[in-house]
N, CA, C and O of each residue as an XYZ file, in Angstrom:
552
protein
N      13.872     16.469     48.456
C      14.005     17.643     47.605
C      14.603     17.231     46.268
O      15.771     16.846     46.313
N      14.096     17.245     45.284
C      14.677     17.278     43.744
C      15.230     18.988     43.226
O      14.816     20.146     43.273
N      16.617     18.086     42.656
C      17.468     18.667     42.118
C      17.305     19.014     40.312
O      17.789     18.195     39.531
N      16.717     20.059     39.865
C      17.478     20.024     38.842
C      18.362     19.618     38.381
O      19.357     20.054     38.961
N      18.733     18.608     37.157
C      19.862     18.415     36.463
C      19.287     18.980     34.704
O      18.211     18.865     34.118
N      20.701     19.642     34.297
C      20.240     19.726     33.109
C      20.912     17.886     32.266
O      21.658     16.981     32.639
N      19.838     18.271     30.675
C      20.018     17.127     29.981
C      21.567     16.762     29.374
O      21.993     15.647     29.074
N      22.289     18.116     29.291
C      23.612     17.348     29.067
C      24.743     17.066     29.809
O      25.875     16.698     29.493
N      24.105     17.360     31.057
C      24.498     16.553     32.577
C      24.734     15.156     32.524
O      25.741     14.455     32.620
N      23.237     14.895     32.303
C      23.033     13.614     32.104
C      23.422     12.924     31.265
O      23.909     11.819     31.504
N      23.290     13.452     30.000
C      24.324     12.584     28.758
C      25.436     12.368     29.049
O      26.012     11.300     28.842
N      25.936     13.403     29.604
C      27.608     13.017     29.619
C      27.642     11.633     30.854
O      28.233     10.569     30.667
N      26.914     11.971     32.002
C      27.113     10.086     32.766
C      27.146      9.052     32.123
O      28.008      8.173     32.133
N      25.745      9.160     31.258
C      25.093      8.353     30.214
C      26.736      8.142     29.461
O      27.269      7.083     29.794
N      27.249      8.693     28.866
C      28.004      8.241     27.511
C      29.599      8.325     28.700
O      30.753      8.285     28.272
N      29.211      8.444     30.181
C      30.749      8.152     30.569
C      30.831      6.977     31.194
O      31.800      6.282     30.889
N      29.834      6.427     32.243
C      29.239      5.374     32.558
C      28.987      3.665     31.843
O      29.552      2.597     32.075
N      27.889      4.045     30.918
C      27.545      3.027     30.136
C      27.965      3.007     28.293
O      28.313      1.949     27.770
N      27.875      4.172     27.568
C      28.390      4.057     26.495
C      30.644      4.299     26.565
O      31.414      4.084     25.629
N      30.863      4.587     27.423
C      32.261      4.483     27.639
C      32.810      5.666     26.149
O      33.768      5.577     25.381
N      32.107      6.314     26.218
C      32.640      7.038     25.166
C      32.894      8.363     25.249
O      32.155      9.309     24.974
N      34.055      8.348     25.671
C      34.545      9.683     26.078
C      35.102     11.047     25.213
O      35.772     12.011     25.586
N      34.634     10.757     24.146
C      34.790     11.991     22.855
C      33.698     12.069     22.792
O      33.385     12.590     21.721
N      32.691     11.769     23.518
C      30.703     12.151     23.363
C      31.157     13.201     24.574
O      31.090     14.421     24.425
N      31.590     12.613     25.694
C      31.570     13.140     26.976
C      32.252     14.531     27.066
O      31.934     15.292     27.980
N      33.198     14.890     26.127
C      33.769     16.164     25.732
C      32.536     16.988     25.299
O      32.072     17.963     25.889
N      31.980     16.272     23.872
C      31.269     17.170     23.444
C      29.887     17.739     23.925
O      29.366     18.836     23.723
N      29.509     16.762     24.547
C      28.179     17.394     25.607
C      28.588     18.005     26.883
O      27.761     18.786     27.353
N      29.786     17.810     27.622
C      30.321     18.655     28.555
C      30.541     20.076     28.171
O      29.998     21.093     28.602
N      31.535     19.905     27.188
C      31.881     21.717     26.499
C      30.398     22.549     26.398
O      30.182     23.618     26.968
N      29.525     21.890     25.632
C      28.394     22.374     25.277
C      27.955     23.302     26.995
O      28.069     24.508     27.209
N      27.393     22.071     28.096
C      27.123     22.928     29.131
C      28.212     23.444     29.735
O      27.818     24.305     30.522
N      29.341     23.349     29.757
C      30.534     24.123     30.404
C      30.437     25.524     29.756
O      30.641     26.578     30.358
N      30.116     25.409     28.514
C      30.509     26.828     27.794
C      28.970     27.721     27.949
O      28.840     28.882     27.563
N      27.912     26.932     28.573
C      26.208     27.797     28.705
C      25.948     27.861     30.226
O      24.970     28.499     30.616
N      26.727     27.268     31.075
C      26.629     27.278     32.684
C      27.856     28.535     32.891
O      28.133     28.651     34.085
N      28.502     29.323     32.150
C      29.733     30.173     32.493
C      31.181     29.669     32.787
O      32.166     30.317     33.141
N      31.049     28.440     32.561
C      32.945     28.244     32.407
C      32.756     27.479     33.622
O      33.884     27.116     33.955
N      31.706     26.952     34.644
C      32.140     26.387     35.656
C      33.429     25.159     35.813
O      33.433     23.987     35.439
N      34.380     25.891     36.454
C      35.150     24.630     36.742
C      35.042     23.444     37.368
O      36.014     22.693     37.453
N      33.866     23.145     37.871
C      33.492     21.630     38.012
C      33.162     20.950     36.541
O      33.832     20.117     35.931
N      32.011     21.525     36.198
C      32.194     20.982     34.895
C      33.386     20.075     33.780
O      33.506     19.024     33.150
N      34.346     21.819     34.217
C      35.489     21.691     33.254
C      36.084     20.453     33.545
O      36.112     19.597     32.661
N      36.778     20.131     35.144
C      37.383     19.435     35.788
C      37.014     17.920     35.190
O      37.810     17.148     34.656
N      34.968     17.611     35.530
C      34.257     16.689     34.696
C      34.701     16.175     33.116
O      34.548     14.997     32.793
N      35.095     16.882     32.459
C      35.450     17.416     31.126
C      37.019     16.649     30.722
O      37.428     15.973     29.777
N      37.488     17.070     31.747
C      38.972     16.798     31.665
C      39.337     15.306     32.129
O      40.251     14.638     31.644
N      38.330     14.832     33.312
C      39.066     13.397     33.396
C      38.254     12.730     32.161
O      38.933     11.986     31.453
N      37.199     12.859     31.889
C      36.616     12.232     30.341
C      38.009     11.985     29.225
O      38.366     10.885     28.802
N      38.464     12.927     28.996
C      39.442     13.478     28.015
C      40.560     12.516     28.277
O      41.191     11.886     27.428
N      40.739     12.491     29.819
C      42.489     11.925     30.104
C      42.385     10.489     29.448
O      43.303      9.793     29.015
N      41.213     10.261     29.481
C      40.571      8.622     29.702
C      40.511      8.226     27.508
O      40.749      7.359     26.668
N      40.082      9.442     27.658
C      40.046      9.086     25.941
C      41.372      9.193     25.160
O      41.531      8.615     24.085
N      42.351      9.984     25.764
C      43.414     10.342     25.240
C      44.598      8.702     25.649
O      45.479      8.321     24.879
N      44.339      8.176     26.693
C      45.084      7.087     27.723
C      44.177      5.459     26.502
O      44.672      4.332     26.534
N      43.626      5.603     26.117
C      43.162      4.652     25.383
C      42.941      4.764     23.828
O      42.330      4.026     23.055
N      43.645      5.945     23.625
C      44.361      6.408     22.132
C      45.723      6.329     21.689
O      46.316      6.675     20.668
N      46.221      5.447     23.381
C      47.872      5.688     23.324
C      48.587      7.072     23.554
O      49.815      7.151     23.543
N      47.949      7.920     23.717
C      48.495      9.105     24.674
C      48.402      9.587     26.048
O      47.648     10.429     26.534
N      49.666      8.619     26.768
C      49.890      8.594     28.063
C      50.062     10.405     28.378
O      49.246     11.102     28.981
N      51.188     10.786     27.850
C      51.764     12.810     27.708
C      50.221     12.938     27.948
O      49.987     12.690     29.131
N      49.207     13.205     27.318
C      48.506     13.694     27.186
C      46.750     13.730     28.437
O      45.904     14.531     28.834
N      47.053     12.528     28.535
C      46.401     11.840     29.632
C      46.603     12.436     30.769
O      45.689     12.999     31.371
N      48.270     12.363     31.357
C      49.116     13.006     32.255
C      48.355     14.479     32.707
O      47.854     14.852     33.768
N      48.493     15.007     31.606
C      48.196     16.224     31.769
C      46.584     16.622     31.932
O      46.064     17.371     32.759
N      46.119     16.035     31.103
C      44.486     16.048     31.457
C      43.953     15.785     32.484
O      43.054     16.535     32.866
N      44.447     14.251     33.544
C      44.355     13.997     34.731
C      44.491     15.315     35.908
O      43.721     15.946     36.633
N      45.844     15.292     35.627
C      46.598     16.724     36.426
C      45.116     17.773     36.755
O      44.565     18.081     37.812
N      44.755     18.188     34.996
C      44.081     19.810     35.234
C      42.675     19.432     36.014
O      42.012     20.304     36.577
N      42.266     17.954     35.988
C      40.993     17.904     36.100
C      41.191     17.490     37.670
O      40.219     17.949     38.270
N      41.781     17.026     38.285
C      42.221     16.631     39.658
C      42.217     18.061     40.298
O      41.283     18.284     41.068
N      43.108     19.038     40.093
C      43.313     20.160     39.976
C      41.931     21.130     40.822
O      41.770     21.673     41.915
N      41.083     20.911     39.461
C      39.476     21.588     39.669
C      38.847     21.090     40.763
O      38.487     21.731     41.750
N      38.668     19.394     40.466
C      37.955     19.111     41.245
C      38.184     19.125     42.607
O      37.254     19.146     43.414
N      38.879     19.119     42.799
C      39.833     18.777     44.591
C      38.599     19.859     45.442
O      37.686     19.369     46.107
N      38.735     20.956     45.315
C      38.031     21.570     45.749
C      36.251     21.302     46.322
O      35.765     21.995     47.216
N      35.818     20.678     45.925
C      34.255     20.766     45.744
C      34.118     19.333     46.477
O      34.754     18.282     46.556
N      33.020     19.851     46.926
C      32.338     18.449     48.232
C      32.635     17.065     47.762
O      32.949     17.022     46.572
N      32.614     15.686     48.523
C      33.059     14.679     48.322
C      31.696     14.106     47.153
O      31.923     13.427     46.152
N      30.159     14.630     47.640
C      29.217     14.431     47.105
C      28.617     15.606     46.443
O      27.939     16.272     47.225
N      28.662     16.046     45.274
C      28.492     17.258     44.420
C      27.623     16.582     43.120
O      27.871     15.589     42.436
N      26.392     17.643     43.075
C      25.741     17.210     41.780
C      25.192     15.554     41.468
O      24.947     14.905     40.451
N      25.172     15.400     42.339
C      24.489     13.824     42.763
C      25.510     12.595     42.356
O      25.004     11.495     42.133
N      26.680     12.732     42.274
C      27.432     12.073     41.981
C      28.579     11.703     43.575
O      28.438     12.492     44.509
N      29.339     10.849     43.704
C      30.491     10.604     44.640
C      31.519     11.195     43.844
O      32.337     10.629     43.118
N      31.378     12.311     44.061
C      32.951     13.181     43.378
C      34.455     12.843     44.038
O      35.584     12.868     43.547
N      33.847     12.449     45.656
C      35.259     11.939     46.372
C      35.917     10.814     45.738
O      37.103     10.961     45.441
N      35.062      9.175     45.356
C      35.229      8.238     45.032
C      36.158      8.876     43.124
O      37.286      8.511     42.793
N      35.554      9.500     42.553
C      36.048     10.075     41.122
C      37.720     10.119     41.111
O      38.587      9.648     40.376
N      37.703     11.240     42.769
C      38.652     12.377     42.560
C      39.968     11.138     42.851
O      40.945     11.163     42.103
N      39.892     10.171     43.893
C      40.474      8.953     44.318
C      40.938      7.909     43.081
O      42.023      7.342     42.948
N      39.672      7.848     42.172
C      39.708      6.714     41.447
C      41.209      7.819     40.209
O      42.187      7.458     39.554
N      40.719      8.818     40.420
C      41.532      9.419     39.041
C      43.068      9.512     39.892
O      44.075      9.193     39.261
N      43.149      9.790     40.788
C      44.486      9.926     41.538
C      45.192      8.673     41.075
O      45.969      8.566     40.127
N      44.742      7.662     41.993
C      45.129      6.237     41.423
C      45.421      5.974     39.855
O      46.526      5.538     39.530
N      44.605      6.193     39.054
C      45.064      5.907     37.571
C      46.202      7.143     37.480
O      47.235      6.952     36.838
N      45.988      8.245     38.066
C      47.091      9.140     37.823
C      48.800      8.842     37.825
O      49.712      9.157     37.061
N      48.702      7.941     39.303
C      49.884      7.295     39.544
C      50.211      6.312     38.661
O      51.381      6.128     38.329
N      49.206      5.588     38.197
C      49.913      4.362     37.129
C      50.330      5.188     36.059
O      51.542      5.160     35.848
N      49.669      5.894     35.349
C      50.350      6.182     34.103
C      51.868      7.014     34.709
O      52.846      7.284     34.013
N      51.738      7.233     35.839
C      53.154      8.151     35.872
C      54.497      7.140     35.882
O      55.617      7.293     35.395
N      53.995      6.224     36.521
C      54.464      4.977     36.404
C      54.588      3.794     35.024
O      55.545      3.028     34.905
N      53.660      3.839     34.261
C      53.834      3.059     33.135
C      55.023      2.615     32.620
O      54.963      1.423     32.317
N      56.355      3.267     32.353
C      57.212      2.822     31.993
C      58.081      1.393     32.204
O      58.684      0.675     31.406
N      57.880      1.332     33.517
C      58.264      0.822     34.736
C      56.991     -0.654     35.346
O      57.249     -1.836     35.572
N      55.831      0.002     35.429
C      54.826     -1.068     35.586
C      53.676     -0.378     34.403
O      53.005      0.608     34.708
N      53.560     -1.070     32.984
C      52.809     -1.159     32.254
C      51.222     -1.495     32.306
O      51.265     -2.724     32.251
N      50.002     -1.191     32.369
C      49.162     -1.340     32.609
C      48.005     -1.272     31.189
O      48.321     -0.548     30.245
N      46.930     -1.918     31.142
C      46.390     -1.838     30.201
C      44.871     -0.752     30.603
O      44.170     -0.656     31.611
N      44.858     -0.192     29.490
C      43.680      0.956     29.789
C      42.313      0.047     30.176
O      41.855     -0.944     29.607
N      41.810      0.821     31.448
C      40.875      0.476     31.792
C      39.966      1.724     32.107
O      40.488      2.827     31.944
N      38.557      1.661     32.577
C      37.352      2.361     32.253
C      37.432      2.808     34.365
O      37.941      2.309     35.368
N      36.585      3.995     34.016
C      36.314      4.541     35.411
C      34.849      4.768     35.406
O      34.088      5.025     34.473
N      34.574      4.563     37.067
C      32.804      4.980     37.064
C      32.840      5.794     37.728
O      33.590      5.775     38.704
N      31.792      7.138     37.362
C      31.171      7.969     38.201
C      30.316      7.494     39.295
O      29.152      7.597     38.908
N      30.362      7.052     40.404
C      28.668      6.888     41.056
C      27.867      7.638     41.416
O      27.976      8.544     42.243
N      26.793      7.237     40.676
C      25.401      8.168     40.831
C      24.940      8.117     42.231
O      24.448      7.000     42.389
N      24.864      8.834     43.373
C      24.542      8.641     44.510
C      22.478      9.351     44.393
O      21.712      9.043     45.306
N      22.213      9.808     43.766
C      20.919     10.724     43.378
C      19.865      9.779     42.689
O      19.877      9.546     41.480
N      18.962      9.262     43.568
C      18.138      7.861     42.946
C      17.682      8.703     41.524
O      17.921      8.106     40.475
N      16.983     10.171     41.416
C      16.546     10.642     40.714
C      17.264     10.759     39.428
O      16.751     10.682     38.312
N      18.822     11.002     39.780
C      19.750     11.375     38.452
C      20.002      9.732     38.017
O      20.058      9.383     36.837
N      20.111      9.007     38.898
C      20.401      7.693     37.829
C      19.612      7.108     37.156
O      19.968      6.395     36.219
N      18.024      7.339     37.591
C      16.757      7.024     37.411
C      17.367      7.782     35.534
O      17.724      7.149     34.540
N      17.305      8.560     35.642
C      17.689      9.560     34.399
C      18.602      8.975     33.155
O      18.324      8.802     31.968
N      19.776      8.747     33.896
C      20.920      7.912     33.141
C      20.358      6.354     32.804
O      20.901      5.742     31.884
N      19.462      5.840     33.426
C      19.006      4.495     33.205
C      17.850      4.576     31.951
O      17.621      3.613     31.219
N      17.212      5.797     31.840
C      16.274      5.740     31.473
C      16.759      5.838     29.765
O      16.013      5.565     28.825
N      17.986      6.229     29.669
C      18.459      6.575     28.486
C      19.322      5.421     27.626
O      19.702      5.299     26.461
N      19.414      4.632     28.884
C      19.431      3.405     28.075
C      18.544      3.280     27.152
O      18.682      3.176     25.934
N      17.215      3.301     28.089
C      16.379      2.552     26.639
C      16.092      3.648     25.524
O      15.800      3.282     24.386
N      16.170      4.904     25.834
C      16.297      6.212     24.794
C      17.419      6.715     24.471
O      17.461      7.917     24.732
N      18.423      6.273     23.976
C      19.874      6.893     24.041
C      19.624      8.269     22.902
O      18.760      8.513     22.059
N      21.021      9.076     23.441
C      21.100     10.330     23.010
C      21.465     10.337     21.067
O      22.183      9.613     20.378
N      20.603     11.477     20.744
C      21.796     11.330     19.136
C      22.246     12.290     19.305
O      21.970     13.484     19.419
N      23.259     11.426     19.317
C      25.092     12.240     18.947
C      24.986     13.365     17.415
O      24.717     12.869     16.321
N      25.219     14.754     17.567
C      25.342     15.723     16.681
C      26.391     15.328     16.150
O      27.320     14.727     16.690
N      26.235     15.788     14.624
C      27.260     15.330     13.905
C      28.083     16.733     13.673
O      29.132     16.734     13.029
């Protein structure tokens, strides 16, 4: 059975995944967060992007808190949601959650998180955009 995904679903893997650019991943998230009705998966999606961009801007405070709201959302929703391992996400963000709470104490250098695409079809998607990447609205 194929799943609908919309296209700025996919961008945002695309630019969280392989372009690592998580101020893309805001702005194509908000976009469908704010045309899907506010879903808080989305949002949750939205927010560890953010913690990640804010934690490699030098804003741990800020990170903290972004982690928090997006852990928060997601907790709720299946381990496998939207063709992704949301369990593996929700784990991987816990863990970075604890280091930065910790940083003071054990210092760590910012590192990158993966979504896994569990949906041959949706990664098929995200791969394909390699060779077509998105333009970024200015």
């Amino acid at each position: 059975m194929f799943i609908g995904y919309d296209n700025l679903y996919i961008e945002f893997l695309y630019y969280f995944n392989v372009e690592r650019d998580y101020f893309e991943c805001h702005e194509v998230m908000e976009e469908l967060w704010m045309e899907e009705g506010r879903n808080p998966l989305h949002q949750g999606l939205l927010q560890i992007a953010v913690a990640l961009y804010h934690h490699r801007n030098g804003n741990v405070g800020g990170a903290i808190k972004l982690f928090n709201q997006g852990i928060e959302k997601l907790q709720f929703y299946p381990k496998m949601t939207m063709g992704i391992d949301l369990g593996k996400l929700l784990a991987d963000s816990e863990a970075y959650l604890t280091k930065l709470e910790q940083i003071d104490e054990k210092p760590f250098d910012f590192y990158d998180l993966d979504i896994a695409i569990v949906h041959s079809e949706l990664a098929a998607m995200v791969e394909e955009l390699k060779q077509f990447p998105p333009v970024k609205e200015d």
